[in-house]
N, C-alpha and C positions, 0 to 999 in steps of 0.2 A: 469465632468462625464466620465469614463470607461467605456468603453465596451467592453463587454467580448463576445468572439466567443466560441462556446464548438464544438470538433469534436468529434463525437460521441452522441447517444442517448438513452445509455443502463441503467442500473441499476445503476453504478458509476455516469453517467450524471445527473440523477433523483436526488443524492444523493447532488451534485454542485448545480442544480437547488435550491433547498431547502437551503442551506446553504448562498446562493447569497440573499434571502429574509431578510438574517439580515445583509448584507452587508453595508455601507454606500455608494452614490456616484458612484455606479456602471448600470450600462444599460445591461441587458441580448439582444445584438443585435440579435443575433441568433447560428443556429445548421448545422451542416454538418455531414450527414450520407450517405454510398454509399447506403441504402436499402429507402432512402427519409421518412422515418415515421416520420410523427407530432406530435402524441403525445405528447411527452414531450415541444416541442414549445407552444401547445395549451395551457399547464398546466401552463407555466410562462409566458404567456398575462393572462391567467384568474388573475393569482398572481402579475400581473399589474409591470413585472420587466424589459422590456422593449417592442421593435419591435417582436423578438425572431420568427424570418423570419427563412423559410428554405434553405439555400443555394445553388446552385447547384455542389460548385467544394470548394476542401480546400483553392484554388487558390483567388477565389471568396471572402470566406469569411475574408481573410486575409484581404485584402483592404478594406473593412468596419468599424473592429474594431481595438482595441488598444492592446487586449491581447486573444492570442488565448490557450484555455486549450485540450490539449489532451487526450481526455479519451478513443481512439479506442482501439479495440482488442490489443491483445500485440505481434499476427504476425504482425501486421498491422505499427507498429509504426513507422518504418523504413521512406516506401515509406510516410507517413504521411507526418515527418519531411521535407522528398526533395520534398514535397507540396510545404509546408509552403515555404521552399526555393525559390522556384519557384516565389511565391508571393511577396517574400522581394524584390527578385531579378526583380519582375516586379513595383517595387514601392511602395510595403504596408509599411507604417510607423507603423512597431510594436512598443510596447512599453514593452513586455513580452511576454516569450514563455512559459507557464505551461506542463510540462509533468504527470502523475498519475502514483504511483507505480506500478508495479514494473519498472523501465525504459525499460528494453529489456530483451530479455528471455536471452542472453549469453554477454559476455564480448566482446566480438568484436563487436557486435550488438552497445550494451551501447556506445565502444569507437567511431562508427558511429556517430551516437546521437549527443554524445559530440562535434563529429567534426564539424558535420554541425552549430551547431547552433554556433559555435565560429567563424565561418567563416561569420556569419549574423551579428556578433557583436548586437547580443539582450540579454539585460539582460534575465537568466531563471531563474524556480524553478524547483522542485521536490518534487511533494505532495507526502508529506507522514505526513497523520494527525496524528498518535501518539505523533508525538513527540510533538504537540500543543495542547491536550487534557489540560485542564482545571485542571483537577485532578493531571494532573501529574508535568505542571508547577506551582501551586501555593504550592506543596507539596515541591516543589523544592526551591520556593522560602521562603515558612517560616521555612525550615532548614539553610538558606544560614548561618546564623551567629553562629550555630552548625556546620555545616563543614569547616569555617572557624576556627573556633576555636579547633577541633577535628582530622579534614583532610576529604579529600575524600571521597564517596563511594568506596567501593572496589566488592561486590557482587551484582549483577542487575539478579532475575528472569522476564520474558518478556513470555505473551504467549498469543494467539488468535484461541480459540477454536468454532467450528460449524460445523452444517452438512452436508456442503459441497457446492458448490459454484451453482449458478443459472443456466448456459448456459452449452449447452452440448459443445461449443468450450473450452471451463475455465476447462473443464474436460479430456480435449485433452491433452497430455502431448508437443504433437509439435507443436502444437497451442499455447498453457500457454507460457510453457518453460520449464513446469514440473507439480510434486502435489504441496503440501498443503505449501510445503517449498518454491517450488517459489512463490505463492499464496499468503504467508501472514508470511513467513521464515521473509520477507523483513522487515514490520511492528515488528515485536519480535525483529531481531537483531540491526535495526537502534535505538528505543525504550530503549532497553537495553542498548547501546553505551552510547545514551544520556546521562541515570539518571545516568551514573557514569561518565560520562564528568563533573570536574571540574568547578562550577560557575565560567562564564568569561571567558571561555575560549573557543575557535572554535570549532565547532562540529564537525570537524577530528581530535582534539589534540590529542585524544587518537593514536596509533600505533598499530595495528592489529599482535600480534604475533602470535598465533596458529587457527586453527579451526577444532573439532574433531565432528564429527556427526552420526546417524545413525537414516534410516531411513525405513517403512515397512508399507506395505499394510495390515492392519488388518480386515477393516470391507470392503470395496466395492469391493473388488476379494472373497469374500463367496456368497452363497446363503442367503436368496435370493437378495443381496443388486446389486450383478452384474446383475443379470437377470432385476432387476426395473431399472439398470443404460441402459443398452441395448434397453431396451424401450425408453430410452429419446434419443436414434441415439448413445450412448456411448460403444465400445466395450474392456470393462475393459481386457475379455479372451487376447485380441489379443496387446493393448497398455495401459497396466496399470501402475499409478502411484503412488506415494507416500500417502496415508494419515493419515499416522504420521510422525513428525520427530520430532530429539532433538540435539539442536547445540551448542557446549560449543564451546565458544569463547574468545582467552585470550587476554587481553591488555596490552599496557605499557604506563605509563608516563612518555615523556620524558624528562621530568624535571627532576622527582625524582626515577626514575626505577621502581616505584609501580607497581605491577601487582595489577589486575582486572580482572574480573571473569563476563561474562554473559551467563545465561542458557536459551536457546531461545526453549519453546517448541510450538508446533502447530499441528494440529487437524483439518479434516474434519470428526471424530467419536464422535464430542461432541453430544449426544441425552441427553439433557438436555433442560430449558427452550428456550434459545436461544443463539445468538451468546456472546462468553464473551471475555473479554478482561482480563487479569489480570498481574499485575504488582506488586514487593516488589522490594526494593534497601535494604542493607542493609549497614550500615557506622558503625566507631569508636563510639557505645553509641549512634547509631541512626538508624533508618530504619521510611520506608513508603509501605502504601499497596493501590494499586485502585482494584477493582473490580467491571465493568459495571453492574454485574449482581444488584450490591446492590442497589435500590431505594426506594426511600419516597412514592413511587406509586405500586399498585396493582392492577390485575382485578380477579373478579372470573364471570366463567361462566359456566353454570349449562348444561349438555346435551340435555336437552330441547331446552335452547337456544341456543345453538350451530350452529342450522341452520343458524340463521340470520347473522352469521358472515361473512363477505364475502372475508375479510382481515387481516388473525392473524399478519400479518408482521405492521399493522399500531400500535401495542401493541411493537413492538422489531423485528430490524433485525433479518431474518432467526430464527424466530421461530419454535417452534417443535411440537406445540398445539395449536388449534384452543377452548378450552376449558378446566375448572378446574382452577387454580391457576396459573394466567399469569403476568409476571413481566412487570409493563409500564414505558420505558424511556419517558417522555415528550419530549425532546430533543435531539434527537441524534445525530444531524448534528452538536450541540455544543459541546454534551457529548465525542465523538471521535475527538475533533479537526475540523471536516470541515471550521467553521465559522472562526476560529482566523488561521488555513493554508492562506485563502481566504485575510485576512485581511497582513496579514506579507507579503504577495507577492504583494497586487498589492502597498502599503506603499512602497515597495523596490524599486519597476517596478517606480513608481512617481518619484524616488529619481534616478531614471536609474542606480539603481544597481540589481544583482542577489538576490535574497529572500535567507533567512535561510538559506535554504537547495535549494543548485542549481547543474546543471544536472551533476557537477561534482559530487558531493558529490551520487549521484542517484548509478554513475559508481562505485565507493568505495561500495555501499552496493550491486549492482549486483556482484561483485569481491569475494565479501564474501560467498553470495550465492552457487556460483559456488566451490569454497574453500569447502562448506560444502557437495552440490553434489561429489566432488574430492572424498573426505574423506570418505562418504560412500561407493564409487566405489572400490578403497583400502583397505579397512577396517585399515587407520592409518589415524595419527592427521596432517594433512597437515601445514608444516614448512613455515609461511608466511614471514620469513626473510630470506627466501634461493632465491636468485635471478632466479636461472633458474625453482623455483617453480610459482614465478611470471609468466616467459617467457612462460610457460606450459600452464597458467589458458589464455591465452591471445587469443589461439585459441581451449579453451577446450567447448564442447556440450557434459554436458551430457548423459550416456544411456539414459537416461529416456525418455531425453528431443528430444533426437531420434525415441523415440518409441519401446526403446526396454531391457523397461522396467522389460522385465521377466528375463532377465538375471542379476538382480541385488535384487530383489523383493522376 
């Protein structure tokens, strides 16, 4: 039996919570937050998934379990990590280290990250559930013997649209690390990488040749959308960020010099049912589409009853309506990857190796990130095979991600 430590007990934690219900073999030991709220501990004893004690220190909960996942803030990740150190370093027998996208708001941060835990020698990962969505590897897989026999993907659209993120910190840009691009930029470009990664072959085969981006405040710097933002503690006038962007992204094969093509867009202006995911690849005489939005399930609910609702989010992530014509994912936590992320790390962590996707791999898509923040800063397509462009991104922060975000917005 695993046991799993979660630090943090926000919205993403609620989301692990849930997803650990259909785990095999695993012990939800417990939680560490610095604000001590139980809630979510209460919610998985009632869901009978282990002890799911609260902790007092990250130190603390280290020594208890066998894998600790980190879903703190993403100021926070830092000092988290040289917790967790702390813990190794006082005798916790880890067995995995999870991190949650996005790894760290900048590249130096990320290469942090990296360092510590390689100096722990603990196997990690790097959640990032798209790439485990259900829809998108079994699409992957009943082409397999069409792309072999045809070649490659070469075109990947990738995109994660909604209305904007829950906490006024997520809307901070030096908080985040940024908007909607650091938010959820991450999820589209790793995504898109994937579905034109070659079956069989590592999820960095591709080579990162260029990344051209642009990115604009359309709808939360007007009226009245900053004025409702200001009410939540958020002061768009004064540190606003991105919520739109659009990242073209070029790749190479290095086997056969292919280029490849992904277009990563993303949105906190979707006013639509709720949050959507949407995905095409396109190959030689072949392509695929997911679409979260699409489901075998429905609700309607009439303005009468609309009172009695007390939760449109139990219908779909970040919904937009509590009434009318509401789309129902029955499961989300499968639908987006949670369940089989869960499942491929700790398989890994047993076998004392790194999962899928591990905290290197986390640093390669913060790199990119940043690449596309560059590019907007610029307004050109940033050269990812010039070395002292490399050298540049190594200690680059953002405007945005500074705070000062008008001067680029």
């Amino acid at each position: 039996m695993m046991k799993i430590g979660i630090i943090g007990a926000g919205f993403m934690a609620a989301f692990h919570e849930k997803a650990l219900r259909s785990v095999r073999n695993v012990e939800l030991e417990g939680f560490y937050t610095p604000r001590g709220n139980d809630e979510l501990a209460q919610v998985a004893r009632k869901n009978k998934l282990g002890n799911a004690k609260m902790y007092k220190s990250v130190v603390e909960l280290t020594k208890a379990v066998d894998v600790v996942c980190v879903v703190a803030p993403n100021f926070a990740r830092l000092d988290t990590m040289r917790e967790i150190a702390k813990g190794v370093e006082g005798g916790a027998k880890l067995k995995g280290i999870i991190v949650e996208k996005p790894l760290a708001r900048n590249l130096k941060e990320a290469d942090t990250l990296v360092r510590i835990a390689k100096a722990l020698n603990v196997p990690t990962a790097y959640f990032e559930n798209q790439l485990h969505m259900p829809s998108v590897v079994q699409s992957r897989l009943q082409l397999a013997d069409v792309e072999k026999a045809m070649g490659p993907a070469h075109l990947a659209r990738s995109a994660e649209e909604h209305a904007g993120p829950h906490k006024p910190w997520f809307w901070d840009p030096t908080t985040q690390g940024g908007g909607v691009c650091c938010d959820t930029g991450c999820h589209s470009i790793a995504c898109g990488m994937y579905m034109l990664t070659p079956m069989g072959k590592p999820v960095d085969f591709l080579k990162p040749v260029s990344v051209s981006a642009t990115m604009s405040l359309l709808k939360w710097g007007s009226k009245p959308w900053i004025d409702e933002l200001k009410e939540r503690g958020v002061d768009y006038a004064a540190k606003p960020a991105e919520d739109y962007s659009i990242v073209t992204l070029q790749l190479k094969n290095p086997e056969t010099g292919q280029r490849s093509i992904v277009q990563a867009t993303n949105s906190w202006i979707y006013d639509a049912p709720g949050l959507r995911l949407f995905m095409e690849t396109f190959g030689p005489g072949y392509s695929y589409t997911v679409n979260s939005l699409q489901s075998p399930a429905g609700l309607f609910i009439s303005d009468t009853a609309a009172a009695a609702v007390t939760d449109s989010e139990l219908a779909l992530e970040k919904s937009q309506a509590s009434r009318g014509a509401l789309v129902l994912q029955p499961n989300e936590t499968d639908l987006y990857g949670y369940i089989a992320e869960w499942i491929d790390a700790l398989d890994a962590f047993e076998q004392g190796k790194d999962a899928l996707l591990n905290l290197e791999y986390g640093k390669l898509i913060t790199m990119l990130i940043m690449s596309a923040y560059m590019s907007h800063e610029k307004g050109k397509t940033i050269d990812l095979t010039d070395p002292s462009v490399l050298t540049e991104l190594e200690d680059y922060v953002p405007l945005i991600q500074q705070g000062k975000g008008n001067e680029v917005l």
